[in-house]
C-alpha positions in Angstrom: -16.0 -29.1 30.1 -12.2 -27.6 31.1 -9.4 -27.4 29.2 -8.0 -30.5 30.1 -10.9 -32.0 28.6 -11.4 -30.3 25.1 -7.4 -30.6 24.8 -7.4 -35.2 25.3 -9.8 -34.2 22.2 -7.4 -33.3 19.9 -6.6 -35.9 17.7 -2.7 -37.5 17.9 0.2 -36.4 15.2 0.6 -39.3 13.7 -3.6 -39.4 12.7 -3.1 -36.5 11.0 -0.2 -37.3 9.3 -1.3 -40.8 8.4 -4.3 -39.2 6.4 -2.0 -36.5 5.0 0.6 -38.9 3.4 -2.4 -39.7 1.6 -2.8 -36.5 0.0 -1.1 -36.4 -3.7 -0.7 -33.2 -3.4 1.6 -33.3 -0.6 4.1 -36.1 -1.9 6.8 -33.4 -3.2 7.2 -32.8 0.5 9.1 -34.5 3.0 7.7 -36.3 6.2 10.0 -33.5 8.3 8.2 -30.9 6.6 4.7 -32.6 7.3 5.3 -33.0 10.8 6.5 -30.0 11.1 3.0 -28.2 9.6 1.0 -30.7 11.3 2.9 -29.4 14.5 2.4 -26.2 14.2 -1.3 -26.5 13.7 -2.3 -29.0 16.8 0.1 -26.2 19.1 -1.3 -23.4 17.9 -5.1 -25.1 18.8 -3.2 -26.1 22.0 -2.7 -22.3 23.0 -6.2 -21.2 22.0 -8.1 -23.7 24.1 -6.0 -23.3 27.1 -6.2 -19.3 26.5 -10.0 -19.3 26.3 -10.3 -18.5 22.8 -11.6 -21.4 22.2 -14.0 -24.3 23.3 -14.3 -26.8 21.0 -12.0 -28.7 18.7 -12.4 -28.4 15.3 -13.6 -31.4 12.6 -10.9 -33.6 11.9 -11.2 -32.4 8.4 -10.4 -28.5 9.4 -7.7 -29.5 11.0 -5.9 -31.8 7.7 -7.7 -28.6 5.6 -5.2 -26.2 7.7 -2.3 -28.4 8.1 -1.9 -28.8 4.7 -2.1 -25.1 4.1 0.7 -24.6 6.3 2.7 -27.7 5.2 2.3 -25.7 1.7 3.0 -22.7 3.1 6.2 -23.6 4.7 7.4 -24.7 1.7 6.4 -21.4 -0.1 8.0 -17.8 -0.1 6.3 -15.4 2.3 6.1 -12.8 0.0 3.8 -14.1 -2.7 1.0 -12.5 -5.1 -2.4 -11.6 -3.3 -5.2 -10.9 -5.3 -6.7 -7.8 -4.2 -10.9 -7.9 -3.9 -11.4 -5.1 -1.6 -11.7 -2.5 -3.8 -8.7 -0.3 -1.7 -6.5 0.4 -4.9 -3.0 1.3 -2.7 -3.6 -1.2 -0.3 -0.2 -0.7 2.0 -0.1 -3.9 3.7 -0.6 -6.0 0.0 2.3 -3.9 -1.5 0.6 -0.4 -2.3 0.5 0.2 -6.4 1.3 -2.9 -8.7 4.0 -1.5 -11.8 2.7 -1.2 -15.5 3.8 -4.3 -17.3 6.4 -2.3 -19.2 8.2 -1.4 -15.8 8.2 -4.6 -14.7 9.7 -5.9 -17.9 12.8 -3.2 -17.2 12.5 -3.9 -13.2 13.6 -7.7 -14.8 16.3 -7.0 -17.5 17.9 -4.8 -14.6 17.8 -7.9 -12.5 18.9 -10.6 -14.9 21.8 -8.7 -16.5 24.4 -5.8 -16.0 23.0 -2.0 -17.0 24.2 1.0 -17.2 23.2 2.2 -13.7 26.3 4.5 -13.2 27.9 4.4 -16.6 27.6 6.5 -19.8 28.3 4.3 -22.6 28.7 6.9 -25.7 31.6 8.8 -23.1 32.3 5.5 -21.7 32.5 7.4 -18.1 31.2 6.9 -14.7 27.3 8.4 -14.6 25.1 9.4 -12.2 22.5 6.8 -11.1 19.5 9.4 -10.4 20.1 11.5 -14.1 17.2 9.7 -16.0 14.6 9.5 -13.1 15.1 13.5 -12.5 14.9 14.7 -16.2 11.5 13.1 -16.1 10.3 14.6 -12.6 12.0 17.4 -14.0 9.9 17.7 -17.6 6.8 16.5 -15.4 6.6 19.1 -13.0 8.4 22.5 -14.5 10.6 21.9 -11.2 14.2 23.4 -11.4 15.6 20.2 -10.1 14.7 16.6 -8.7 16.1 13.5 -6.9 14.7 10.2 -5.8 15.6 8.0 -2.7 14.4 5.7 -1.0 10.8 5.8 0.4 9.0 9.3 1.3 9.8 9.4 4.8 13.7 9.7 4.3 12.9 12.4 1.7 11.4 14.4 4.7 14.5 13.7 6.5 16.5 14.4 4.6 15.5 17.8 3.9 15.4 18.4 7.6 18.8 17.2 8.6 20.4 19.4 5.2 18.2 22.4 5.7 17.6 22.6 9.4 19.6 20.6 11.8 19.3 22.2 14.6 17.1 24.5 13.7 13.4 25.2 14.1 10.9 24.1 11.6 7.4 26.1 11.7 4.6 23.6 11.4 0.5 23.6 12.1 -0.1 21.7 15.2 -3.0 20.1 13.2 -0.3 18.9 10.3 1.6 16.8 13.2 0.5 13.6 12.2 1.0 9.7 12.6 1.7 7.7 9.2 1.9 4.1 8.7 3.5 1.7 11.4 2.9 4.1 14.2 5.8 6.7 12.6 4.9 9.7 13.8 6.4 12.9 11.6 7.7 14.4 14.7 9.5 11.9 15.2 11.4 11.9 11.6 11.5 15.5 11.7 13.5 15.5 15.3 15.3 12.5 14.4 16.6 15.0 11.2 17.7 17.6 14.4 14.8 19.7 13.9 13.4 21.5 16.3 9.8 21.6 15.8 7.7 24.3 16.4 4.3 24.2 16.5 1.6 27.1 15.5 -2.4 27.2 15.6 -4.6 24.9 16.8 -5.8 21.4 16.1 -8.6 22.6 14.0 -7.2 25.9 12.8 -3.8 27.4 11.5 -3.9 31.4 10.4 -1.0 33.0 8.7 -1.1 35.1 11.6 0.2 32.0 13.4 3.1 31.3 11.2 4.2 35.1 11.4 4.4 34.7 15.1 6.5 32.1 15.2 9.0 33.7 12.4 9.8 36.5 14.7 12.4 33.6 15.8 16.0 34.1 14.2 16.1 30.3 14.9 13.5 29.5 12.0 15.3 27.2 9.3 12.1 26.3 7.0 8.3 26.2 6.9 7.0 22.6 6.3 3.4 21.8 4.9 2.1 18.4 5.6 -0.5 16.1 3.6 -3.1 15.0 6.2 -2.6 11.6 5.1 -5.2 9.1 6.3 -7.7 11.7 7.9 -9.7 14.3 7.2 -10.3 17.1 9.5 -14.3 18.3 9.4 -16.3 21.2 11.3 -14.8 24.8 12.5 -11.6 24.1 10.5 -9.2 26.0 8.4 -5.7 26.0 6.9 -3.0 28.3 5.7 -3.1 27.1 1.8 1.1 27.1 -0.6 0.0 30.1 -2.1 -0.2 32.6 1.2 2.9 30.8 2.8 5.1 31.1 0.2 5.0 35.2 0.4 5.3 34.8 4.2 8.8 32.4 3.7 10.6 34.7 0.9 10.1 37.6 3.2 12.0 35.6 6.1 14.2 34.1 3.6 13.6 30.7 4.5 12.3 27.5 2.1 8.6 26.5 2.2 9.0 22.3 1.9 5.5 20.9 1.4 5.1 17.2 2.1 2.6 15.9 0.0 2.4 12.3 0.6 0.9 10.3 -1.9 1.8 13.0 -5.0 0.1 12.7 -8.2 0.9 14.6 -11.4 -3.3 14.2 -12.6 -5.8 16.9 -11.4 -8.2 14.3 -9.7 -11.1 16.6 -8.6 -13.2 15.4 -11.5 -13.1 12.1 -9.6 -14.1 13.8 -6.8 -10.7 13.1 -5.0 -10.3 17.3 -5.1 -7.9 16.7 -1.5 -5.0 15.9 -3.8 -3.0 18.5 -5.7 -0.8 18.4 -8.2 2.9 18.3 -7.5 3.6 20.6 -9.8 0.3 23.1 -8.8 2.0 22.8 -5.7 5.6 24.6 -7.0 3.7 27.1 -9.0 1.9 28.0 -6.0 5.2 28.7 -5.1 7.0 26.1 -2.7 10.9 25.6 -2.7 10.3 21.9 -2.4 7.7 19.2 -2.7 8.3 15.5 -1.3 5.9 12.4 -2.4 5.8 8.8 -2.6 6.2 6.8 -5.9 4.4 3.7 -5.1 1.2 5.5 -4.4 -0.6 7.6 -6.8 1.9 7.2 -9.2 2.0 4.0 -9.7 5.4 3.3 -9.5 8.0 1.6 -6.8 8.8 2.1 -2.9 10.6 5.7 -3.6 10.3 9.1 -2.0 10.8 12.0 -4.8 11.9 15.3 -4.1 11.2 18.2 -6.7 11.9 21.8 -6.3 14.4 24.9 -6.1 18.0 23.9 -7.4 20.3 25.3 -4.8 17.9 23.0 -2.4 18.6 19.7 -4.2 21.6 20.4 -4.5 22.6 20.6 -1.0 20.5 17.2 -0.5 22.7 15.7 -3.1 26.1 16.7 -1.4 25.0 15.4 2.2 27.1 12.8 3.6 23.3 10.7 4.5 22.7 11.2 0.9 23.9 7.8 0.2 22.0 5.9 2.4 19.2 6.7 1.3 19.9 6.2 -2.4 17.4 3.9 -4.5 18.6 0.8 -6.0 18.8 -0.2 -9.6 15.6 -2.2 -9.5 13.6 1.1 -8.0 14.8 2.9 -10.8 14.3 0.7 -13.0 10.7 0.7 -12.2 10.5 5.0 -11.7 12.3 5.2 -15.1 9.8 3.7 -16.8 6.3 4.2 -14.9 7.6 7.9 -15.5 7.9 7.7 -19.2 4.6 6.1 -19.1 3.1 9.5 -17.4 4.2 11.6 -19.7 1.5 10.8 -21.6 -1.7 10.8 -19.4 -4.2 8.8 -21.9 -1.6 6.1 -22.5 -0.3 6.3 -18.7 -4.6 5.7 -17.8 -4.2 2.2 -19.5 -1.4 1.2 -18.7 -0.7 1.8 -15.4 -2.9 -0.3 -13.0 -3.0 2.4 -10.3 -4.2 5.3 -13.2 -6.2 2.8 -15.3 -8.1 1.8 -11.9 -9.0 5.7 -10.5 -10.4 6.1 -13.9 -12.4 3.1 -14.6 -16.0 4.5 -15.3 -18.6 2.6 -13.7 -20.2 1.3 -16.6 -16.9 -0.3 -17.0 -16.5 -1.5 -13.7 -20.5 -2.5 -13.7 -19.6 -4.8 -16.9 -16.8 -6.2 -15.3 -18.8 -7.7 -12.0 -21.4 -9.1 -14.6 -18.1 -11.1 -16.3 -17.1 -11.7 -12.7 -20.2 -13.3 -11.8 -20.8 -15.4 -14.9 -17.0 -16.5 -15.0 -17.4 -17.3 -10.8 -20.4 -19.9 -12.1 -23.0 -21.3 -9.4 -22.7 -23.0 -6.0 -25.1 -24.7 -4.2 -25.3 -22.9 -1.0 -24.1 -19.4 -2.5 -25.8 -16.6 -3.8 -24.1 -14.5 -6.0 -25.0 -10.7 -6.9 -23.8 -7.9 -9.1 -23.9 -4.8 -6.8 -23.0 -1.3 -6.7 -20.6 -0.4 -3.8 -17.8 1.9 -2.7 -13.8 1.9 -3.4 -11.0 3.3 -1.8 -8.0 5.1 -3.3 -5.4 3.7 0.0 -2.1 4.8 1.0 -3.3 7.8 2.8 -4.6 9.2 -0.3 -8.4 11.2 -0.1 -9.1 9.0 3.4 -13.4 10.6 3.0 -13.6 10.7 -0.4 -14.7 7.0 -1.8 -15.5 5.9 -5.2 -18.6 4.7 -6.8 -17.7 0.9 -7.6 -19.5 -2.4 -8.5 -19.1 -5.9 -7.2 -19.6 -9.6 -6.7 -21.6 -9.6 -3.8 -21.2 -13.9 -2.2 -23.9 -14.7 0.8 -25.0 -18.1 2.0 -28.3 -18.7 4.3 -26.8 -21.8 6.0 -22.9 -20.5 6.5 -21.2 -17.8 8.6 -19.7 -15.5 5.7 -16.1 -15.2 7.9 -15.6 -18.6 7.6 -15.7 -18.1 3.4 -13.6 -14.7 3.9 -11.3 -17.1 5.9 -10.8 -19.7 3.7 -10.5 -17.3 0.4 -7.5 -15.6 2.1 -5.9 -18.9 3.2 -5.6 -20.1 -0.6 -2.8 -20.1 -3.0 -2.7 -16.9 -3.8 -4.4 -15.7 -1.5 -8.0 -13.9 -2.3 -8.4 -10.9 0.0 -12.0 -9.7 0.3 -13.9 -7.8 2.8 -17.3 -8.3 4.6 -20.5 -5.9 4.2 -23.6 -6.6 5.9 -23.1 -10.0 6.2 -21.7 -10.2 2.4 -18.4 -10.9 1.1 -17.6 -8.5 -1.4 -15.1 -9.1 -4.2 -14.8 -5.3 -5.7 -13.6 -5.7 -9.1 -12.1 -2.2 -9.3 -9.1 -3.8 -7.9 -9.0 -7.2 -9.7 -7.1 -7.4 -12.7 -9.4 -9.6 -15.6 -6.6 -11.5 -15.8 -7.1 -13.1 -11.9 -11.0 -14.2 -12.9 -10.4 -17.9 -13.8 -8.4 -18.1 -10.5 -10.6 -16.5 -8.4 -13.4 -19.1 -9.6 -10.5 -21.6 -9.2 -10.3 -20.4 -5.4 -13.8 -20.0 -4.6 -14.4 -23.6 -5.8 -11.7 -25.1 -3.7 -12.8 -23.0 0.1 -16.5 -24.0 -1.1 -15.7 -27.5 -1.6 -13.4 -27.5 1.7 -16.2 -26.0 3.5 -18.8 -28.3 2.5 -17.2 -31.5 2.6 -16.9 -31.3 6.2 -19.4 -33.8 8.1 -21.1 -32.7 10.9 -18.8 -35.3 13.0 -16.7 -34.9 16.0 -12.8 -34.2 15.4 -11.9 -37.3 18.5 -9.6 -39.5 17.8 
């Protein structure tokens, strides 16, 4: 059978929409909107079967199951709450960390009314924005100065257009590397007229190799990357902050580390031992220290700068300083999640990313049990309390997972992507991943709070699922 044939299988518009006018779900929507879901569905079938990627047409009830979904959809916001079931805690593309409840209350009162962003009310005088965020970067890692703006990645360029526009910047070869949305940091680094030049190898970087390249006059700054989301194994080795910093104050010159994801917490007793310290990092003895806020802190899209004062200074003065300011509602958020980590054992229970690293597995091993007896039974499904593996995310400790328990969901007579599917297609959306022919809802990453609609979900893609006859989709 052709094309041509499968497509005079689809049914017409108006069937679908006939059996969807039905649907009381739907009434608050208008017949335009309707048709225009129901459009999109049968066009989109359209272009797989004459692509090839598909041969058959789906049951008539698939295809009213997706149009309402998109009908729905269309009348939605894109960006919506996702529950997160994959166990990745700084999952980048479902918005990285989620903010402590107590930043999000003060993300909201900046929102709804005026505040005192650049204002000093006891002097009744103009203020700078960025004063309370640095005193707490400042207090939090002994650094002589701070700033925030807006995401990591203009934090790094900023420091190279202030500190070495047209200048060279000395940097392992095996540092050079590609973060998210194929941005590589050569690229930010040139784009801040850098000139970069590279020392060592891919696998291996001696100090003897950054001392060659000083012998340049044209050196404006050593730079020390965060691998990110790889891990280099084998005949490796690295020049560590503590013997570059002697190397740079003998040249004179600034030793930036990047450190990408940042955390204040010493996480090697979680095994994560990749991640140091900001603030080991400056009394190791760098000049300045870049990291991300909505990562292992916990906080908002920000990129934080801590280090030398003359350094922030100059950052502060440059003309690109303000376009890369935060807004009130980022601060907001830092202001707070900041408070929050000065005190660690608070900061571990009520900040989702800190309370989630250190969840103990006999917690996490008590919540898949809840999980499972809130979820109920389904004919069809088998339901398991496993152990299984998490993932920090956001480029943080990319080899280094940790020991997790799950819902493990499995069915004899169903293809588990078709569940997966369904789960992700809901309102919110439940996001999962598949293991051996398993989907696994990892409750590391599931808030208690998201059990009841997580059954709620399951119970509505199991019932869509199942109701389906075994009958053709002609009409």
């Amino acid at each position: 059978m052709g094309p041509s044939d499968i497509l005079r299988r689809i049914p017409k518009t108006e069937k679908i929409l006939a059996l969807l006018s039905q649907d009381p779900t739907l009434n608050q929507l208008s017949s335009a909107r309707l048709l225009e879901a129901v459009r999109l569905v049968l066009a989109n079938l359209r272009e797989n079967i004459i692509g090839q990627k598909t041969n058959t047409v789906p049951l008539i009830e698939d295809i009213l199951a997706e149009s309402r979904r998109t009908a729905l959809d269309l009348m939605n916001l894109k960006l919506k709450p996702v529950i997160n079931a994959t166990g990745i805690i700084l999952h980048t593309n479902l918005g990285r960390a989620p903010l402590a409840l107590k930043a999000a209350e003060e993300v909201q009162k900046a929102a709804l009314f005026y505040s005192t962003l650049e204002y000093d009310p006891i002097k009744g005088i103009r203020n700078d924005r960025l004063i309370p965020v640095e005193e707490l970067l400042i207090g939090l890692t002994g650094a002589e100065a701070a700033m925030a703006v807006n995401n990591n990645a203009a934090a790094l360029f900023l420091l190279m257009v202030t500190l070495a526009q047209g200048r060279k910047v000395v940097i392992s070869r095996g540092e050079l590397v590609e973060i998210g949305g194929a941005f590589r940091l050569s690229d930010i680094i040139e784009a801040g007229g850098a000139t970069i030049a590279e020392v060592g190898s891919t696998n291996r970087t001696r100090l003897a190799d950054y001392q060659k390249a000083l012998g340049s006059e044209n050196a404006a700054a050593i730079l020390k990357v965060h691998a990110s989301n790889f891990k280099k194994t084998g005949y490796t080795g690295e020049t560590g902050v503590e013997e570059l910093a002697p190397l740079a104050r003998s040249y004179g010159l600034p030793l930036i580390v990047d450190a990408g994801s940042g955390t204040f917490l010493d996480l090697a007793p979680l095994g994560l031992s990749e991640e140091t310290p900001v603030q080991k990092i400056l009394t190791l003895g760098a000049d300045a220290v870049c990291f991300s806020g909505d990562k292992l802190l916990g906080a908002a899209q920000a990129g934080l700068i801590a280090g030398k004062k003359d350094i922030i200074c100059a950052l502060k003065k440059h003309p690109l300083a303000r376009t890369v300011r935060p807004d009130k509602l980022t601060l907001a958020a830092l202001e707070a999640t900041l408070k929050l980590a000065q005190d660690p054992a608070e900061a571990k229970k009520q900040i989702p990313t800190w309370r989630m690293l250190y969840s103990t597995e006999k917690e996490l091993q008590k919540a898949a049990v809840k999980l499972k007896r809130t979820l109920g039974t389904y004919p069809g499904l088998n339901l398991a309390v496993i152990r299984t593996e998490s993932r920090t995310g956001g480029g943080s400790a990319p080899e280094q997972p940790l020991n997790s328990w799950a819902v493990a969901i499995e069915s004899p007579n169903l293809e588990i992507s078709r569940l997966e599917e369904r789960l992700r297609q809901q309102n919110p959306p439940l996001v999962a991943r598949i293991w051996r022919d398993r989907l696994i809802l990892d409750v590391r990453t599931v808030f208690p709070a998201q059990y009841a609609q997580i059954k709620n979900i399951l119970s509505l893609a199991w019932t869509e699922l199942t109701s389906s006859p075994a009958s053709s989709a002609e009409g």
